[in-house]
N, C-alpha and C positions, 0 to 999 in steps of 0.2 A: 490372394488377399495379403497385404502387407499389412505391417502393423508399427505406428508414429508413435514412440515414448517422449511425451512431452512432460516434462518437468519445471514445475515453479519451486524457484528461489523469491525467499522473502526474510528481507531487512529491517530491520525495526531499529528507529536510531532516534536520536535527539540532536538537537543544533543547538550551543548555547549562545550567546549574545556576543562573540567573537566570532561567529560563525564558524565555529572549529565541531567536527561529526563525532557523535559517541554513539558507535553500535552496540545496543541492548541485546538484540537477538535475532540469531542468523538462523533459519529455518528452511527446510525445503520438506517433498511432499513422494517422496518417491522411492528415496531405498531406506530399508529396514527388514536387517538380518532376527528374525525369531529368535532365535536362540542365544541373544545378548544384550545388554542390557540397555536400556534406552538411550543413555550417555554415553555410551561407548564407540568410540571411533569407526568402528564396522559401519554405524548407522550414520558415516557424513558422506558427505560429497561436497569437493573442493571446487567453487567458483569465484573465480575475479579473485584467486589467490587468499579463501577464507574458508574455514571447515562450516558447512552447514549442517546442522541439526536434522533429523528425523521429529516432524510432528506431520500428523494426518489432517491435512485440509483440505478445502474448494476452496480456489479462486473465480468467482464470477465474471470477472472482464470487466467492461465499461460498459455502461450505460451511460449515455447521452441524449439532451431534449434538444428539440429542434434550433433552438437559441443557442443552445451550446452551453448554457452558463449551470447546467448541473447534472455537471462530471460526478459520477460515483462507480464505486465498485462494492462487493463483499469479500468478506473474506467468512466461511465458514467452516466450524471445525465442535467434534464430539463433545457437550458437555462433559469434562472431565478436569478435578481442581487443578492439573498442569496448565491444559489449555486455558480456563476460567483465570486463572493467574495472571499471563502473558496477555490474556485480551480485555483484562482491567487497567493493567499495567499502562498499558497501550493507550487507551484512551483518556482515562485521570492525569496522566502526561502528557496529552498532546504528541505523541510520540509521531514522526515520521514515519511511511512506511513504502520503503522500494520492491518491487513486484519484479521479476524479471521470468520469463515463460520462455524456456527454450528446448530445444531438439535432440533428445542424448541417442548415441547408439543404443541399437534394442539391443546387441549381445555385449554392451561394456557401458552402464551405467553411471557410470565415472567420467565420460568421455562424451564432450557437444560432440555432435553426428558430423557438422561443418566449418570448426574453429567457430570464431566470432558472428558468422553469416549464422548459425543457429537461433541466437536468440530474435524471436521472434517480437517481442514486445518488453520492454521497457516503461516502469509507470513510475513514482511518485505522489503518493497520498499522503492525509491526515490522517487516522484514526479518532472519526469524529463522535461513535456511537457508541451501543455495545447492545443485545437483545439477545435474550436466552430462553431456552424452556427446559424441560429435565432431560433432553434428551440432546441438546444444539446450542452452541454459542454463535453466534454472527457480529461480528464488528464490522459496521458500514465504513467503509475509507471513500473519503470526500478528496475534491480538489483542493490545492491548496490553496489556490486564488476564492473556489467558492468558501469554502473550508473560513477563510480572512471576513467574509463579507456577512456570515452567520454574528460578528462579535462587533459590528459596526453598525451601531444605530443608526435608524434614518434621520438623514439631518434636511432640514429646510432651509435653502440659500433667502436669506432674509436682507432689508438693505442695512439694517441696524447690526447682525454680521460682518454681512462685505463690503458695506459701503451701497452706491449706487447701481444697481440693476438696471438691464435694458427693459421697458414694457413693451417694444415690440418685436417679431421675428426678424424685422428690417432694416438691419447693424450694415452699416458702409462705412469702410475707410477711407479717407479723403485726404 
């Protein structure tokens, strides 16, 4: 029997209106030393050149419908007011959220199992929800594109609008 250490990395950032990136919080799900303190360096692991955090999560994957147009994931992790913090945070900000899922050596933790070829999945969401009970926080992470079209009212193309509309499906150019 072998045994696949897969570890997710997750990014929490904001983009401001120069499109310039501010990471909020760098988090992964995989090492943590007992006997030190949560904050403490022992409990990081360095990807893409950034120390990540020690917090306890599930990352759900993607779910996708047949249309394609809604992409979501979860992200779920223990009700506790750390977590409960970071996953209000998240979503009263719109914050961005990068997922990356990859391959670590099983005896060096520290270390993708095959340089770059490791990571398995690469995502990009919104942090569009948030749902708790006393024992569970869950923040649903939306597409971005779907994620845009929740905030965009239906509009009806009118000719008083756009002008003149065609009444029928049978447009030639000539």
């Amino acid at each position: 029997m072998s045994i696949t250490t897969l570890v997710t990395f997750v990014e929490v950032f904001s983009v401001d209106i120069n499109g310039d990136k501010s990471t909020k919080h760098l988090l992964q799900n995989a090492k943590r030393e007992p006997s030190e303190e949560s904050n403490s360096a022992k409990n990081t692991i360095l990807f893409n050149s950034k120390n990540y955090h020690y917090l306890p999560f599930v990352y759900q994957g993607t779910t996708i419908n047949r249309s394609g147009d809604n992409i979501e994931s979860n992200l779920i992790m223990a009700n506790h007011p750390l977590s409960m913090a970071k996953a209000q945070e998240a979503v009263l900000n719109r914050y961005f959220v990068e997922v990356n899922v990859c391959i670590m050596k099983n005896d060096d933790i520290d270390t993708l199992e095959n340089g770059s070829k490791s990571i398995l999945t690469t995502d990009t969401w919104l942090a569009a929800s948030l749902s708790y009970d006393p024992e569970v926080v869950e923040v649903l992470l939306s597409s971005a594109i779907d994620a845009v079209g929740v905030n965009v009212p239906n509009i009806v193309l009118t000719s008083e609008a756009v002008g003149k509309l065609p009444v029928t499906s049978d447009i030639q150019n000539r």
